[in-house]
Residue, then its C-alpha position, 0 to 999 in steps of 0.5 A: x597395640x591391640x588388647x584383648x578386653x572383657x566386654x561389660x556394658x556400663x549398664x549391665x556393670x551398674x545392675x551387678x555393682x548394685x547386687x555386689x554392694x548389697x551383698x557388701x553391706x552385710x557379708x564382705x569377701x575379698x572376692x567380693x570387693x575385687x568383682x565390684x571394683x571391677x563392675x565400677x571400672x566398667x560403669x565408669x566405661x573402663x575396659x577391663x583386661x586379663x594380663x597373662x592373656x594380653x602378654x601371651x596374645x603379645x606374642x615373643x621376639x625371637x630372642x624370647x623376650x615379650x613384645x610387650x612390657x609393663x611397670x609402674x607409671x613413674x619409673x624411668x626404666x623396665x627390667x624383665x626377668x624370665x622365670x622358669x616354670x614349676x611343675x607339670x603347669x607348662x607356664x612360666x613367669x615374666x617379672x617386670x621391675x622398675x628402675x633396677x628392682x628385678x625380685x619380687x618374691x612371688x606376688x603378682x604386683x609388689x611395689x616395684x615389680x609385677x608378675x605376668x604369667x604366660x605358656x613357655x614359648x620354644x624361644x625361652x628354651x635359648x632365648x635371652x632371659x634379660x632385657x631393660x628398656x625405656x618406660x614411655x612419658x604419660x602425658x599430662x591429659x592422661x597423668x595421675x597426680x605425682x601421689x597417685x602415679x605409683x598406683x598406676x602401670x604402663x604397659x606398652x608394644x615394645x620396639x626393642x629390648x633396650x632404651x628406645x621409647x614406644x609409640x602407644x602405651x596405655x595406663x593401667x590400674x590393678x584391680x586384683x589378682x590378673x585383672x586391670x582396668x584399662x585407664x588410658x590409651x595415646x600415642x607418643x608423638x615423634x617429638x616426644x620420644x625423641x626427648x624421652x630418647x635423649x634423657x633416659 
């Protein structure tokens, strides 16, 4: 899977997280603090990526599902639901639910969903609106401590819109709004998709 990424060197991260936590010391913004959670994941050397840019590079089968999904680390099972775009905006909405929880009510990242917006591709027009599929296993190089995992996403090449495990997903952490930093990358080795295959 190839991901579109912001280029920030760890230097150049280091120099701006500096300015940003001076600025913090005196006068806290939200904004603030997201820029400089951002600029400490890429001192630490984390890339940084943009979701609705991800997704819509991600492309669309021809049932008009993404090729892409996202939930969180823990869930067996992603659920995604085809919102309709409002207004004149042309975009539309993918929400991705863990385990069987489709609503989000409009956030961008509830507990169990996550909302990626994205231009409405000709295939929604009669695609399908619904799909369910496998949630890869993180291994344990890459794996949060069991309190941790449900603060972190997989986002993953989806293979097919039903149960069938992937082979290079990636951990995620959501900084704010439609940034995330990009944790970890693997590959799924044969032996272990067909284990995540026979158990989900």
């Amino acid at each position: 899977m190839n991901l579109t990424t912001i280029e920030v060197s760890p230097a150049e991260a280091a120099a701006k997280l500096r300015e940003y936590e001076r600025q913090l010391a005196s006068e806290r913004t939200v904004e603030d603090e997201a820029i400089a959670r951002a600029y400490r994941c890429a001192k630490r050397g984390l890339p940084i990526v943009r979701l609705s840019e991800v997704f819509t590079a991600g492309g669309f089968f021809d049932s008009g599902l993404p090729r892409l999904a996202i939930c969180r680390a823990d869930a067996q099972t992603c659920t995604v639901s085809l919102e309709r775009g409002y207004g004149s905006t042309g975009r539309w909405g993918l929400v991705f639910g863990a385990d069987g929880y489709p609503n989000n009510r409009g956030a961008l990242v509830g507990t169990y969903t996550v909302r990626v917006t994205v231009p409405a591709p000709e295939q929604w027009q009669s695609g399908m609106w619904s799909g369910t599929t496998s949630v890869p296993l993180v291994p344990p190089q890459h794996r949060p401590r069991r309190a941790r995992m449900r603060r972190f996403h997989v986002l993953w090449e989806v293979e097919e819109w039903r149960r069938v495990p992937p082979r290079d997903p990636a951990l995620l952490r959501h900084i704010r709004g439609d940034l995330w930093s990009v944790v970890a990358t693997w590959d799924l080795t044969d032996l272990e998709r067909a284990v995540l295959a026979g158990t989900r």
